[in-house]
Backbone bond lengths (Angstrom), bond angles and torsions (degrees), N, CA, C in turn:
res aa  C-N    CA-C-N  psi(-1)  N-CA   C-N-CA  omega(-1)  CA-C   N-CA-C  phi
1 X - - - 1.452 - - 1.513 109.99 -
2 X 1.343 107.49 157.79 1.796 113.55 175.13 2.079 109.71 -69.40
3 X 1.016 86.55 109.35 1.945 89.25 165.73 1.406 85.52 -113.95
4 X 1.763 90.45 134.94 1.861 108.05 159.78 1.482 105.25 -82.10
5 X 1.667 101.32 152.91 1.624 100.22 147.36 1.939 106.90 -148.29
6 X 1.152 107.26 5.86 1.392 118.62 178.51 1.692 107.37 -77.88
7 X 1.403 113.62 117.87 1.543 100.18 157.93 1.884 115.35 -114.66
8 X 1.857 90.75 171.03 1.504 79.46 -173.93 1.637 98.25 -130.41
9 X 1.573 130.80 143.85 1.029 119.21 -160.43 1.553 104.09 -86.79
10 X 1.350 133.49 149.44 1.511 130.65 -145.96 1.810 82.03 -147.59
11 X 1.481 94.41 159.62 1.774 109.65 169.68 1.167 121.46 -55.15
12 X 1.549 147.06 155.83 0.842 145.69 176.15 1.724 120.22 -36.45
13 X 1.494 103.64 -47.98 1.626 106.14 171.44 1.143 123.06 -108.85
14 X 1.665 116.62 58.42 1.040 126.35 157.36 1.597 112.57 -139.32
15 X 1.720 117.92 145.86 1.234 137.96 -126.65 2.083 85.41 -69.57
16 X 1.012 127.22 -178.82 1.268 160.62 153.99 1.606 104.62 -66.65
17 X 1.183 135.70 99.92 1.502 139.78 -168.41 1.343 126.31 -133.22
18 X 1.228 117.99 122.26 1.708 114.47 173.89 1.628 91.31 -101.63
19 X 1.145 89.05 132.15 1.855 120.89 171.40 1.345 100.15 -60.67
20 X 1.553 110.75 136.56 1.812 111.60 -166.43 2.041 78.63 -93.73
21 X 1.760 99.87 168.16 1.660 107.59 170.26 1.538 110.48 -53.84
22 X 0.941 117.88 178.82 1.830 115.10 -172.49 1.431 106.12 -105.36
23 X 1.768 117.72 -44.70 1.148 111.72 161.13 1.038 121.94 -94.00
24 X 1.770 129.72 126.94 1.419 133.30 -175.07 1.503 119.91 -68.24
25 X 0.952 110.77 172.64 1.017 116.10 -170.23 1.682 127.97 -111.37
26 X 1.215 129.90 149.82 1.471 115.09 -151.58 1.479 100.23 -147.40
27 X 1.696 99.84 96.22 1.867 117.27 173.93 1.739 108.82 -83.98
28 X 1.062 114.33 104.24 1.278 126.88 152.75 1.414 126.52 -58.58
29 X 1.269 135.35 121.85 1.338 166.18 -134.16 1.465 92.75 -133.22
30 X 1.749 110.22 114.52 1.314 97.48 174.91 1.794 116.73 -83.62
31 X 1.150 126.65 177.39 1.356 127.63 -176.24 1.388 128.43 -57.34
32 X 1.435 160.26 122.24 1.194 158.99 -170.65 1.928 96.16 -35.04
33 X 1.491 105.44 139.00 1.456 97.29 164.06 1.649 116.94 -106.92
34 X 1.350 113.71 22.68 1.331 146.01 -176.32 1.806 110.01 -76.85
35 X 1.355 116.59 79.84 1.715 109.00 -179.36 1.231 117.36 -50.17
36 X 1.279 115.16 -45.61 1.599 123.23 -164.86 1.499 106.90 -61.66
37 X 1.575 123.99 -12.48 1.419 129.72 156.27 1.497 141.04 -33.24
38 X 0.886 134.06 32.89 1.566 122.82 -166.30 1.451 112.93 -3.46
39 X 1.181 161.69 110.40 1.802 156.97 165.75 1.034 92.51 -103.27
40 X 1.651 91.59 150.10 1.404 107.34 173.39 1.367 97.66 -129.64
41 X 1.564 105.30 134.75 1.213 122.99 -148.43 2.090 90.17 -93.42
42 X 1.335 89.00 157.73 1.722 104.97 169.73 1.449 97.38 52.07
43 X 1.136 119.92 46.79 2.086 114.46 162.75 2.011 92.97 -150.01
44 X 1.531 86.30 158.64 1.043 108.60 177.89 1.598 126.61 -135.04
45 X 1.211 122.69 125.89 1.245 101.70 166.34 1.460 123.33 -125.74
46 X 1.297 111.76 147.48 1.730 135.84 -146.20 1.819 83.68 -123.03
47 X 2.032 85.12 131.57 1.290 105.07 -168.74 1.819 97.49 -129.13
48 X 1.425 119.20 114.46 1.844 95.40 -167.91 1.194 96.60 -100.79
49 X 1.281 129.18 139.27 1.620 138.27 169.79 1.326 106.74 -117.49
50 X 1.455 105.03 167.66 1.866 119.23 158.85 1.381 86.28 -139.91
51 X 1.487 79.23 160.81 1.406 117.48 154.07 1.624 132.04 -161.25
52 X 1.258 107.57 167.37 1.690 108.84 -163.48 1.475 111.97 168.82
53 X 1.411 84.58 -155.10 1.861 74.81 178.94 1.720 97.00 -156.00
54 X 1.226 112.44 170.98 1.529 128.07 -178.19 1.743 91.50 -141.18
55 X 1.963 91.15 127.41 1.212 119.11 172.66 1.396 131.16 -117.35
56 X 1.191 121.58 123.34 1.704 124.70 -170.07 1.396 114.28 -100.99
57 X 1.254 124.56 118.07 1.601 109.53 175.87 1.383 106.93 -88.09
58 X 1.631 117.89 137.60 1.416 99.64 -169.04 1.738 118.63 -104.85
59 X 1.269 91.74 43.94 1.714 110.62 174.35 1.563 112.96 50.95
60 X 1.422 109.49 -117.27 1.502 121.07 178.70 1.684 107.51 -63.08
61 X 1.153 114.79 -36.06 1.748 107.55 162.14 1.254 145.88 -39.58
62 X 1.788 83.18 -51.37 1.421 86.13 176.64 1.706 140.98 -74.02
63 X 1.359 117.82 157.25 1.488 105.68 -153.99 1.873 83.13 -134.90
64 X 1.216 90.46 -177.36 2.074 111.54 -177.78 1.802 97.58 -43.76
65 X 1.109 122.96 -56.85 1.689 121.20 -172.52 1.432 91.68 -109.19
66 X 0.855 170.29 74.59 1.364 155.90 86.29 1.857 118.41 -135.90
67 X 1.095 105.42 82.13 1.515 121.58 176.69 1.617 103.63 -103.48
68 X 1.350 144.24 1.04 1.536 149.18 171.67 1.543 113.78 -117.95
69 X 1.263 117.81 155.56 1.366 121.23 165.90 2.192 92.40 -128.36
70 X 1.162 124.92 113.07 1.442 111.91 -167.45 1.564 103.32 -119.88
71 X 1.296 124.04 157.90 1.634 125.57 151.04 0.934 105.75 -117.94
72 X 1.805 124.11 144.80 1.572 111.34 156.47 1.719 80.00 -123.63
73 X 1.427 79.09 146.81 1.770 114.07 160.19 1.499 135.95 -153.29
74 X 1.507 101.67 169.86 1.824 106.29 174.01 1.360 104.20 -98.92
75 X 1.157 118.02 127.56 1.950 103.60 172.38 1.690 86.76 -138.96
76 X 1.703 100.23 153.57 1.392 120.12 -177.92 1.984 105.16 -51.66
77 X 0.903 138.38 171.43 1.317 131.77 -155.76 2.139 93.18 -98.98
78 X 1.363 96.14 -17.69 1.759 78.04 -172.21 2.067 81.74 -133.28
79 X 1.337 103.65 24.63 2.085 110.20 166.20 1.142 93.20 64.17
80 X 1.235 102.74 53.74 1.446 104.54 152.14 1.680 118.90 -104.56
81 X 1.211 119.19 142.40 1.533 130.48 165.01 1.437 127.23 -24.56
82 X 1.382 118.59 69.82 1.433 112.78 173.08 1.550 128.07 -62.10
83 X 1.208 129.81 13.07 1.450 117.30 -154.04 1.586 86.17 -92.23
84 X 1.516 128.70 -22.81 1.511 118.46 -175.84 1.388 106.17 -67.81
85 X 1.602 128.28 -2.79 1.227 113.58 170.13 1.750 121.62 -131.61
86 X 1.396 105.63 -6.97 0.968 147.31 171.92 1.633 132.82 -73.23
87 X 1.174 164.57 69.08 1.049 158.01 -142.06 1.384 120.58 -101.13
88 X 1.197 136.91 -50.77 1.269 151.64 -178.14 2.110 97.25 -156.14
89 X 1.431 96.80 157.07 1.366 120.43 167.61 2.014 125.54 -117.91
90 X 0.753 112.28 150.83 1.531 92.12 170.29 1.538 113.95 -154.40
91 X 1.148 123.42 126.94 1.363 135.58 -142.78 1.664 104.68 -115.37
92 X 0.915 119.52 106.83 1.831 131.95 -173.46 1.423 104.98 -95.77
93 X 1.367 112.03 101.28 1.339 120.96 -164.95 1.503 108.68 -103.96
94 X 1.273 128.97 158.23 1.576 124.47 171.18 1.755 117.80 -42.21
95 X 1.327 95.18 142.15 1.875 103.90 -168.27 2.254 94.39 -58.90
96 X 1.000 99.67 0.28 1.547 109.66 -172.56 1.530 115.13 -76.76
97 X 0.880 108.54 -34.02 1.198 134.03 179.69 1.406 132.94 -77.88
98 X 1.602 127.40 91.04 1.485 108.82 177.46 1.807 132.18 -23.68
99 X 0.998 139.89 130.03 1.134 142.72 179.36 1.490 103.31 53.41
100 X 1.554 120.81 73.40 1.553 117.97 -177.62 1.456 110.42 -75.28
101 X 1.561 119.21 11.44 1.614 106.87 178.14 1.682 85.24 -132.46
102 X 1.793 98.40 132.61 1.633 108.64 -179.75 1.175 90.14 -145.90
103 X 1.413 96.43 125.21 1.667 137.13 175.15 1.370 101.85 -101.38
104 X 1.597 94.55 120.29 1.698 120.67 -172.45 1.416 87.70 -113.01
105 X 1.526 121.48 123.31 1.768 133.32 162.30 1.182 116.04 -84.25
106 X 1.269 135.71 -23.45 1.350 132.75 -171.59 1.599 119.96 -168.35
107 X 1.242 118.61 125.02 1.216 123.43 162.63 1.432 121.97 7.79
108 X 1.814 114.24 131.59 1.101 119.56 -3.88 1.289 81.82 -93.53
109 X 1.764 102.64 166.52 1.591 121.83 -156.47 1.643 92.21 -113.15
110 X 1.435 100.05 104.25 1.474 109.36 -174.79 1.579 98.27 -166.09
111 X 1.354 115.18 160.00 1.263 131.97 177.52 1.279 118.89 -160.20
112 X 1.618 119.46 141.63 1.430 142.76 -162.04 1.061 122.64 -110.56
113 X 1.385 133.77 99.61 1.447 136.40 172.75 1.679 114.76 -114.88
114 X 1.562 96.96 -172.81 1.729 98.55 -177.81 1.081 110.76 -132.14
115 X 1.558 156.03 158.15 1.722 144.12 -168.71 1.259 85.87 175.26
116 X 1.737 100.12 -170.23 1.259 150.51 177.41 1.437 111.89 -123.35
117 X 1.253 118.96 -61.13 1.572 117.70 -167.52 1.533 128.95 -98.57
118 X 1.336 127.20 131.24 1.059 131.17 178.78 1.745 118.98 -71.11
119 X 1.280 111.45 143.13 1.625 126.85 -162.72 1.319 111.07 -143.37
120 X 1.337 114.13 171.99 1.516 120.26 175.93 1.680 98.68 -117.76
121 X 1.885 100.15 121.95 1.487 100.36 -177.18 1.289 109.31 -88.34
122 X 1.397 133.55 -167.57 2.050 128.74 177.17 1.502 73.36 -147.91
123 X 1.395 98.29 149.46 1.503 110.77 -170.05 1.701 90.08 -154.80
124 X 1.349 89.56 110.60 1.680 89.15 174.68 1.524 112.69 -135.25
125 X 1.497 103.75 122.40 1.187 114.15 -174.45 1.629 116.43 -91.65
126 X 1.689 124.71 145.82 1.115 143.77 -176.89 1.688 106.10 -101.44
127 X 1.436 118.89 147.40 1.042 114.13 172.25 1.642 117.15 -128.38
128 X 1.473 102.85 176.40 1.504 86.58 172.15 1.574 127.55 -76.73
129 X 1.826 100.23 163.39 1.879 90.18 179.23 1.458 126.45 -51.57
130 X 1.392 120.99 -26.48 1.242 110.52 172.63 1.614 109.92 -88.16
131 X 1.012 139.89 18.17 1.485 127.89 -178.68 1.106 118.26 -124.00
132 X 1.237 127.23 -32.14 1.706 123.88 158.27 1.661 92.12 -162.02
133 X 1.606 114.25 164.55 1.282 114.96 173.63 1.744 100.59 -108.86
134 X 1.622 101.07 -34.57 1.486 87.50 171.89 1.678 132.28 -71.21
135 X 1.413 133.48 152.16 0.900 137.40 163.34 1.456 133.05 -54.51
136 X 1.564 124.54 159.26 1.466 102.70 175.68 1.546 103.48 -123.77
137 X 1.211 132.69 126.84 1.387 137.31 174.69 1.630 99.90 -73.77
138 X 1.637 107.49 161.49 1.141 112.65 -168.85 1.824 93.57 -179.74
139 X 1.695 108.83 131.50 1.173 98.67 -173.69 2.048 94.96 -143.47
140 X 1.080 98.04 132.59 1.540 117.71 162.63 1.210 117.49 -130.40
141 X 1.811 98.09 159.13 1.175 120.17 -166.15 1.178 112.03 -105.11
142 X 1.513 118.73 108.59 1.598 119.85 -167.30 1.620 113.47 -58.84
143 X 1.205 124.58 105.38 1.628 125.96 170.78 1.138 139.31 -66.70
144 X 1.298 154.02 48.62 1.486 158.91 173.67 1.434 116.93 2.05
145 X 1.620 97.30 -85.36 1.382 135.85 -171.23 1.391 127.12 -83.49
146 X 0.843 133.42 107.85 1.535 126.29 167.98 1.489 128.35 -47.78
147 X 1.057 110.82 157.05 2.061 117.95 -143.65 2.130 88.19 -70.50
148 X 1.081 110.94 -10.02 1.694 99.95 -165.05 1.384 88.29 -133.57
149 X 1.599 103.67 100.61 1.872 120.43 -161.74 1.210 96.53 -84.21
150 X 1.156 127.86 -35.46 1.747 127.52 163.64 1.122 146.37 -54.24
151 X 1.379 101.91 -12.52 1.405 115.93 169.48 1.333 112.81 -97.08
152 X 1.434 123.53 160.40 1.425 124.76 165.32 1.412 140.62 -69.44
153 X 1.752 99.61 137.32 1.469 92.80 -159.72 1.569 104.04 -104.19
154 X 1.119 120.62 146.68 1.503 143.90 160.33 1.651 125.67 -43.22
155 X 1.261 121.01 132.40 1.427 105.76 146.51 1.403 121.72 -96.38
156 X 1.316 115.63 -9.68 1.662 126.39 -172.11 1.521 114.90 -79.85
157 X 1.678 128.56 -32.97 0.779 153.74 -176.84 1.716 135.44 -102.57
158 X 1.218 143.71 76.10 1.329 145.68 -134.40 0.983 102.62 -72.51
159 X 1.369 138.59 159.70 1.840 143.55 124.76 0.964 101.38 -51.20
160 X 1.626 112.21 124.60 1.716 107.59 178.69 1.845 98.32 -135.22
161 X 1.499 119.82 131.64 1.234 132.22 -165.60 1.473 103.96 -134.79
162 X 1.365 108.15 120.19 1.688 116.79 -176.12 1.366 119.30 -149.00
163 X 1.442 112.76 119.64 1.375 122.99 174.76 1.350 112.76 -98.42
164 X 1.549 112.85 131.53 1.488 128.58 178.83 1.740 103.59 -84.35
165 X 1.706 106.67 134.44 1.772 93.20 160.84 1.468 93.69 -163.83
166 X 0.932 119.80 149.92 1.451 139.33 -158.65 1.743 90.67 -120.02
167 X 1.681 115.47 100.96 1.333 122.83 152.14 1.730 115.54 -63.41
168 X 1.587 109.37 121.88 0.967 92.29 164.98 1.834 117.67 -135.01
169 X 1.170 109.87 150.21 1.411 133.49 -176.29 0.981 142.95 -48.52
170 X 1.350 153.64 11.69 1.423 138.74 -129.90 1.308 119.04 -69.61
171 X 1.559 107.34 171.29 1.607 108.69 -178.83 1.684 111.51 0.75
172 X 1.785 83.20 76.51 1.518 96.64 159.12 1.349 122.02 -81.10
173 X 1.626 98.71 149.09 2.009 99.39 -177.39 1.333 109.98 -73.95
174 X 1.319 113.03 167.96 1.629 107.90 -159.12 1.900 102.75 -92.03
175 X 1.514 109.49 -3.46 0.971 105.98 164.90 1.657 122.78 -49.79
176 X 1.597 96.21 -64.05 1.149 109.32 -155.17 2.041 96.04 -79.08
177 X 1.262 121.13 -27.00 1.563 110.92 164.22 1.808 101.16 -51.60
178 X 1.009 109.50 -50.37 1.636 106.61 -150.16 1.826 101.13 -65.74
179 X 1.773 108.53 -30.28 1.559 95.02 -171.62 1.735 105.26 -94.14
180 X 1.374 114.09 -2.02 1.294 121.63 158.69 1.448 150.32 -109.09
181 X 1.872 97.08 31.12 1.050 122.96 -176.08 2.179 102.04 -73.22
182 X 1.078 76.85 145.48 1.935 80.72 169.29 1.696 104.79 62.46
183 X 1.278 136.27 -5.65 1.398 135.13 174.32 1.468 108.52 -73.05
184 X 1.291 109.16 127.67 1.697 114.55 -166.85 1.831 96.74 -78.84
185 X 0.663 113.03 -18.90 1.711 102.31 178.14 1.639 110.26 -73.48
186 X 1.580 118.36 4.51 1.168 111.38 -167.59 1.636 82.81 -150.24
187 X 1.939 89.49 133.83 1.051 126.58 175.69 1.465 108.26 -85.83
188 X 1.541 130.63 83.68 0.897 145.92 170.76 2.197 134.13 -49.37
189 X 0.897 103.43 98.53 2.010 130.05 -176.21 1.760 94.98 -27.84
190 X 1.047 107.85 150.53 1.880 108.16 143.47 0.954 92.56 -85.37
191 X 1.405 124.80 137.87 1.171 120.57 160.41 2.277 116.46 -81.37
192 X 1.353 77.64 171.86 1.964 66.44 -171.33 1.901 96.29 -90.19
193 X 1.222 94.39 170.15 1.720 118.77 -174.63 1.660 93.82 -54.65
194 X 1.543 86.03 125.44 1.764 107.29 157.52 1.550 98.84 94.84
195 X 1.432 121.92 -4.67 1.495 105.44 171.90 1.400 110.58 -84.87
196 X 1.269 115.19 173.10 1.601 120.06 164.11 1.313 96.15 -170.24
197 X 1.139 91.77 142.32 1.905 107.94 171.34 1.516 117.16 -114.82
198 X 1.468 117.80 155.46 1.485 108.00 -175.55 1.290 117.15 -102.63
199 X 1.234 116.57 159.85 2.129 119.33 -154.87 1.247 86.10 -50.35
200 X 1.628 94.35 157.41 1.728 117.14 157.13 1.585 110.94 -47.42
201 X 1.170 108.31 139.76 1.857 109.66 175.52 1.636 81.22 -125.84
202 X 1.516 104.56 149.12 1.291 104.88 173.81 1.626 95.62 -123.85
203 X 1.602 102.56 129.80 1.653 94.31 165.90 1.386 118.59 -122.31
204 X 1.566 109.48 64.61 1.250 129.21 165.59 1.341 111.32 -113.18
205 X 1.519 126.20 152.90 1.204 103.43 161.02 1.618 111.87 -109.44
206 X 1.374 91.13 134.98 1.380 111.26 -168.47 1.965 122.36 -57.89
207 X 0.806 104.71 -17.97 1.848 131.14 174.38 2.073 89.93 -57.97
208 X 1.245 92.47 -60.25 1.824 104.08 -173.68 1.140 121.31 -94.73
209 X 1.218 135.50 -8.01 1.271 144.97 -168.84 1.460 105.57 -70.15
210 X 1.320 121.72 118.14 1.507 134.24 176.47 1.315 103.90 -65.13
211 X 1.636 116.50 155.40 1.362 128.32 -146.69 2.186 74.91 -122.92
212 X 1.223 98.20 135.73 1.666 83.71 -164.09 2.014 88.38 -130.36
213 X 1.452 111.00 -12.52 1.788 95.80 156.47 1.144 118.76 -49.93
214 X 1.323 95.17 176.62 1.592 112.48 169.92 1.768 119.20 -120.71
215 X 1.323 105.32 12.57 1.476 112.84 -178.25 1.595 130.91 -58.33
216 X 1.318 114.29 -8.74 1.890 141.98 169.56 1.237 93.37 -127.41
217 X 1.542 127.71 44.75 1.718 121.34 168.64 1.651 80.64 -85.31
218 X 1.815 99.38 156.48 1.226 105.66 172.88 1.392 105.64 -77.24
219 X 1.875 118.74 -14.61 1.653 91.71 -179.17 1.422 95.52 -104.88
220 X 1.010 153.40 73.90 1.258 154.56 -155.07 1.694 104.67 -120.61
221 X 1.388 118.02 -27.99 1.555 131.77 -156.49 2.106 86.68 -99.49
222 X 1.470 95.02 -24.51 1.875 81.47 162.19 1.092 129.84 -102.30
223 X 1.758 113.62 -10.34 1.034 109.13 155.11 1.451 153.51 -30.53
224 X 1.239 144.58 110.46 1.309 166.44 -113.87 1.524 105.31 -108.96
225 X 1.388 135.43 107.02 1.119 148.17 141.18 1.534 120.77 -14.97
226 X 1.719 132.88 104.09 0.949 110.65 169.57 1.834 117.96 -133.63
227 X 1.263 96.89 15.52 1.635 131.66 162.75 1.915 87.09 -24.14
228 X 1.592 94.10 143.23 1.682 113.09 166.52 1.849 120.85 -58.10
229 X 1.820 108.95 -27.43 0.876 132.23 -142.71 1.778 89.51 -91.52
230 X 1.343 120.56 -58.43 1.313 128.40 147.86 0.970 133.06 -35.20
231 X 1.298 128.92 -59.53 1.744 125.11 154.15 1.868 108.10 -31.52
232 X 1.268 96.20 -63.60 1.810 96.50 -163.06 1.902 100.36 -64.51
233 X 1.149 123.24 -24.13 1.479 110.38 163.92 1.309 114.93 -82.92
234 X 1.180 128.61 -25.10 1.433 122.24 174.31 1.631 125.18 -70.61
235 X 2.175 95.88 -21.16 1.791 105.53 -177.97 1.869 87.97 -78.79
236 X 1.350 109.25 -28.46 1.949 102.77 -164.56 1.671 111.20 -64.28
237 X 1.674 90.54 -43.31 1.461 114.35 -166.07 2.133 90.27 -55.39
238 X 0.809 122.44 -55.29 1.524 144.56 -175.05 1.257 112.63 -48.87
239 X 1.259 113.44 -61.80 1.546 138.62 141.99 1.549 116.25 -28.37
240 X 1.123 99.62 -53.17 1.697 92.64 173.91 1.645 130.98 -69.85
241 X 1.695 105.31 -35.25 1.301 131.22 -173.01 1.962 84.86 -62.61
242 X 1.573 102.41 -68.75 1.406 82.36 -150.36 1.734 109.23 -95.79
243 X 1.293 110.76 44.09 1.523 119.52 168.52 1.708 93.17 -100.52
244 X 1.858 106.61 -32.89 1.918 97.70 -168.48 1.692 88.27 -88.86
245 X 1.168 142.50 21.55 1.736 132.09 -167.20 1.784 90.49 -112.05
246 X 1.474 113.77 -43.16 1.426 130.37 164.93 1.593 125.58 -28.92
247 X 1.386 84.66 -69.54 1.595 113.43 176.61 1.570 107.30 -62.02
248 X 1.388 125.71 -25.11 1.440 107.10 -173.58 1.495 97.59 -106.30
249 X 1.110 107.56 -5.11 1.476 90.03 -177.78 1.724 94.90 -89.34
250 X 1.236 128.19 -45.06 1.241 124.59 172.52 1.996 127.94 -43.44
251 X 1.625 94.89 -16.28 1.710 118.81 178.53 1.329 95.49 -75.25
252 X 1.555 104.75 -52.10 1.640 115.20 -174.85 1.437 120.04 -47.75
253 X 1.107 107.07 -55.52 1.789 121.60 -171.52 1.643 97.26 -73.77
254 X 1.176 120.63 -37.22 1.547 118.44 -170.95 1.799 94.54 -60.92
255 X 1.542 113.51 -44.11 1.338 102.96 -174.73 0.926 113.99 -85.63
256 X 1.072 157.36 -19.74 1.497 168.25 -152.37 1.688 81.10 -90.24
257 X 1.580 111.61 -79.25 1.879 112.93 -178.11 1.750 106.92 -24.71
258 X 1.179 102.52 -59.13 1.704 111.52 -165.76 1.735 113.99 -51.86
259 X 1.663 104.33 -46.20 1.155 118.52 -170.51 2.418 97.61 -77.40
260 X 0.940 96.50 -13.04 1.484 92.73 176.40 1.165 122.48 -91.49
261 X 1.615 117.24 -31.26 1.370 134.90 149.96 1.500 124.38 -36.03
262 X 1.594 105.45 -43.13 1.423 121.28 -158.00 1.727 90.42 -75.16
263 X 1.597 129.84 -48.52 1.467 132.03 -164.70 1.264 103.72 -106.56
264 X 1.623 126.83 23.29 1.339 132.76 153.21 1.840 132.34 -43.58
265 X 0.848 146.90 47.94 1.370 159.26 -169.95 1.519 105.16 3.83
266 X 1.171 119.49 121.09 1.837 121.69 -174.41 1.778 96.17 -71.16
């Protein structure tokens, strides 16, 4: 999985951030062991998630065991609705903690506590019967503090820590293509010649149907950019730093040469 450790220094009102890896990352899902499945062979489907957490220090509040207000969660990579692929979550919290295992049923799959100390959570997600039977492990490192402990910290402004990873699918059953055709949380296959699937039927009713993004999440405005478009300015931005780190070291040696020239022995 993606662990950050890069930070980047941001404006005054913007969150505390470790920079996710640039190239994502891509967990393969082995195949249903379910016969009665229809699969369709040679397609894939690619599901992109994050996860992480957002941390609040709660200033004059805070005391010896509770100096944080934190969330960790999974949200679709641009908040989109995972529960169409998603089933339950379950969150393995420090042995410190009353009830350190919390089972999230439905969207969005996140949970809110309060502390002092930073931990490594296990986050293992369930899916539906037609989409995989196995589980996917997944582990982050709960973040508090921002990467420069010397400086001053905020209550207005979160620590916000997010790993990008793209679940992906194989020879998915045509069930689960057909009821997740056109759903933006899913990076949708060509399919190969001679298949066809039949329209989405929805058997929810839509009047009641829970809204299971996170796009009006209240932490949504710290939410973390992980668009293609961002990567390729962040490889240029990178690109630039160490094309000008090049150049001075190449200034360097030019003078260093010159100045050796100068006490060269005739």
């Amino acid at each position: 999985m993606v662990d950050t450790s890069l930070s980047k220094k941001k404006d005054p009102d913007q969150p505390e951030i470790s920079l996710p890896t640039l190239k994502s990352q891509r967990t393969k899902m082995g195949k249903s062991e379910d016969s009665e499945k229809k699969k369709i062979k040679d397609v894939e489907i690619s599901v992109p998630i994050v996860y992480g957490n957002a941390a609040f220090w709660l200033g004059k509040k805070a005391s010896e065991y509770q100096s944080h207000k934190w969330t960790v969660y999974v949200r679709g990579a641009t908040n989109e609705d995972l529960s169409v692929v998603v089933k339950r979550a379950v969150f393995q919290l420090h042995s410190s903690f009353n009830n350190p295992t919390r089972v999230v049923e439905s969207a969005p799959f996140e949970l809110s506590e309060s502390g002092w100390g930073e931990f490594e959570i296990a986050i293992t997600l369930f899916f539906h019967n037609d989409v995989c039977e196995k589980p996917l492990n997944l582990y982050h490192h709960l973040k508090l503090y921002p990467e420069d402990e010397s400086g001053p910290m905020s209550t207005k402004k979160p620590v916000v820590v997010e790993s990008y990873d793209e679940v992906v699918f194989t020879e998915p059953s045509e069930s689960f293509l057909a009821r997740v055709q056109n759903h933006p949380a899913v990076t949708f296959p060509r399919l190969p010649a001679g298949v066809t699937l039949p329209p989405p039927v929805s058997t929810e009713d839509e009047s009641k149907k829970k809204r299971g993004d996170t796009k009006d999440h209240p932490l949504s405005q710290w939410f973390l950019n992980f668009s293609e478009a961002d990567e390729l300015l962040q490889l240029a931005a990178a690109r630039q730093q160490v094309q000008a780190h090049i150049a001075k070291l190449r200034r360097q040696i030019s003078l260093t040469d010159g100045q050796n020239q100068q006490f060269k022995p005739l």
